[in-house]
C-alpha positions as CSV (number, residue, x, y, z in Angstrom):
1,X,0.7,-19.9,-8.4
2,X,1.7,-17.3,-5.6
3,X,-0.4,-16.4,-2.9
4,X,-1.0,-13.2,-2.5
5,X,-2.4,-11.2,1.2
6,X,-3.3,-8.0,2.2
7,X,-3.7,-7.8,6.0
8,X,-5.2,-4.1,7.0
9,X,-4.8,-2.7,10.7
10,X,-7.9,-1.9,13.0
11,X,-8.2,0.0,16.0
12,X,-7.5,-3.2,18.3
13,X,-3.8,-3.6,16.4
14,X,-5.0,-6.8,14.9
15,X,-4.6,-7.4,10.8
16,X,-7.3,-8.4,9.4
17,X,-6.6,-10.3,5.9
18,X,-7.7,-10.6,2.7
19,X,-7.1,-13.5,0.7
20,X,-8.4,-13.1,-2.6
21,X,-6.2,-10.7,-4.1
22,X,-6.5,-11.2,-8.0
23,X,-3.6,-8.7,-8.8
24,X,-1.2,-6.5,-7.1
25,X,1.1,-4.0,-9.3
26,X,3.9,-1.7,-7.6
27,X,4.9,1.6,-8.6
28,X,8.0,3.1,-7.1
29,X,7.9,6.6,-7.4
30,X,11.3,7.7,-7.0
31,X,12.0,12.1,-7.1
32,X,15.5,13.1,-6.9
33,X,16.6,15.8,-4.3
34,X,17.8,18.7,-6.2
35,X,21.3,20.4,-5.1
36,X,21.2,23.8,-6.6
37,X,23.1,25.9,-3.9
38,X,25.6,24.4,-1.2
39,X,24.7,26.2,1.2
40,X,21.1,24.7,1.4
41,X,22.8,21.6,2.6
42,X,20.6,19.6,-0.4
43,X,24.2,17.3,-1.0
44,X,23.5,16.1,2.4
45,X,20.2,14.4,1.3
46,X,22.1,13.1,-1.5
47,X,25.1,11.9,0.0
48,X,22.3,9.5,2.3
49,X,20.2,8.6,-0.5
50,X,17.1,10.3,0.8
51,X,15.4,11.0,-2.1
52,X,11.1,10.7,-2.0
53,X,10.5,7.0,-2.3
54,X,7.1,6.6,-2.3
55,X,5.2,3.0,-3.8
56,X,1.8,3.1,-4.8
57,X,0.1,-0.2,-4.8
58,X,-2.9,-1.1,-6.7
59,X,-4.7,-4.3,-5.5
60,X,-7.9,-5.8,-7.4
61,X,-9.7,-9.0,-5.7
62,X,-12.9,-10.9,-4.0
63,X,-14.2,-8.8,-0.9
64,X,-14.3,-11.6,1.5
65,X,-14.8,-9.4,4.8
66,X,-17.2,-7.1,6.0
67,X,-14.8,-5.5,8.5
68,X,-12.2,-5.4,5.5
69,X,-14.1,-3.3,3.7
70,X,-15.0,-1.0,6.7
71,X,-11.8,-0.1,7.2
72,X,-10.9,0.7,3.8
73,X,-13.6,2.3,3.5
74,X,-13.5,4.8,6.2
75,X,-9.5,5.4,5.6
76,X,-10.6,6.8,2.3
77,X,-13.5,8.7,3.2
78,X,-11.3,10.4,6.0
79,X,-8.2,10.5,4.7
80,X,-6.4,8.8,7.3
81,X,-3.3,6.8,7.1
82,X,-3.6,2.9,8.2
83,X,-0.8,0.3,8.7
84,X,-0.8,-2.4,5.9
85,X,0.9,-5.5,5.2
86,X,1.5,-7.1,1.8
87,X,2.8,-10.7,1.7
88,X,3.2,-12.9,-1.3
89,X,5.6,-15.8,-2.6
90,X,7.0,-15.2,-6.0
91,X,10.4,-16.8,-7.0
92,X,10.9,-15.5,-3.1
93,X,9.2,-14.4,-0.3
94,X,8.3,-11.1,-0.1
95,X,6.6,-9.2,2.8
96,X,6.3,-5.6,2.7
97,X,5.0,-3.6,5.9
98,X,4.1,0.0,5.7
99,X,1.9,3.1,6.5
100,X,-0.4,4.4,3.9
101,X,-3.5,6.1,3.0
102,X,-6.0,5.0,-0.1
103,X,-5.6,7.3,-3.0
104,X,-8.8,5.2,-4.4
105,X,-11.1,2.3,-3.1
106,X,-13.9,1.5,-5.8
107,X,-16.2,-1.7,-4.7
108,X,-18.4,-3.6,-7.9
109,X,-21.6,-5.1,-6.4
110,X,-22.9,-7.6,-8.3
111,X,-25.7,-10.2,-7.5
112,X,-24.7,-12.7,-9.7
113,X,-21.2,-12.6,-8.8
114,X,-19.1,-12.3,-5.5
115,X,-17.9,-8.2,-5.3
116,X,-15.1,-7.8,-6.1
117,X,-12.6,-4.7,-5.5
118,X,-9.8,-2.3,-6.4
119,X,-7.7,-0.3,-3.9
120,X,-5.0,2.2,-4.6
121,X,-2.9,2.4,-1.6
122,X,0.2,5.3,-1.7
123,X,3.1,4.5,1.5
124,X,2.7,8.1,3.8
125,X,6.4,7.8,4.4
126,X,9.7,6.8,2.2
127,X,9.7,3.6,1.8
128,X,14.1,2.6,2.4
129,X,13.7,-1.4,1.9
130,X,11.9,-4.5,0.8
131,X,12.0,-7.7,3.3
């Protein structure tokens, strides 16, 4: 089974992480520069590949941090973008670091159960790369 993390950014620079991610799906949103004119210079974008890569990442897991869910919290109420880092070993290692904001943070209280969450979190800058 491959462990899954989602380490969030706070105001002192340290990542705080979350280890009981259930789920984690990518979406690469890829929108091609269009050339219409030559003048425009738009074949220069194309000739470096700089098209609008964006990911969108939903995450749904166990809420095992207070502070985790501050900051999530807050980025969505204000809109702000926060530095993230997703890790997780599949047939390899694959850790992804990058700038987003949360399109959508729901959190499910339940007293029976421990709360869980879901997160959508859209990269604020192209995204070139996957390490």
């Amino acid at each position: 089974m491959s462990k899954l993390q989602l380490k969030i950014k706070d105001h002192d620079n340290n990542f705080i992480v979350l280890n009981n991610i259930r789920n984690l799906r990518f979406t690469l949103r890829n929108n091609r520069e269009e050339v219409k004119d030559i003048s425009s210079f738009g074949w220069r974008k194309v000739l470096d590949c700089a098209g609008s890569r964006h990911i969108t990442i939903k995450i749904n897991g166990i809420l095992d941090s207070v502070l985790a869910d501050e900051l999530l919290r807050n980025s969505a109420v204000l809109n702000s973008n926060n530095d993230y880092e997703i890790s997780f070993n599949a047939k390899e290692k694959i850790r992804l670091r990058l700038r987003c904001s949360v399109e959508l943070y729901e959190r499910y209280y339940d007293p029976v159960t421990f709360d869980s969450f879901t997160v959508v979190l859209t990269s604020a800058e192209v995204v070139n790369a996957f390490h």
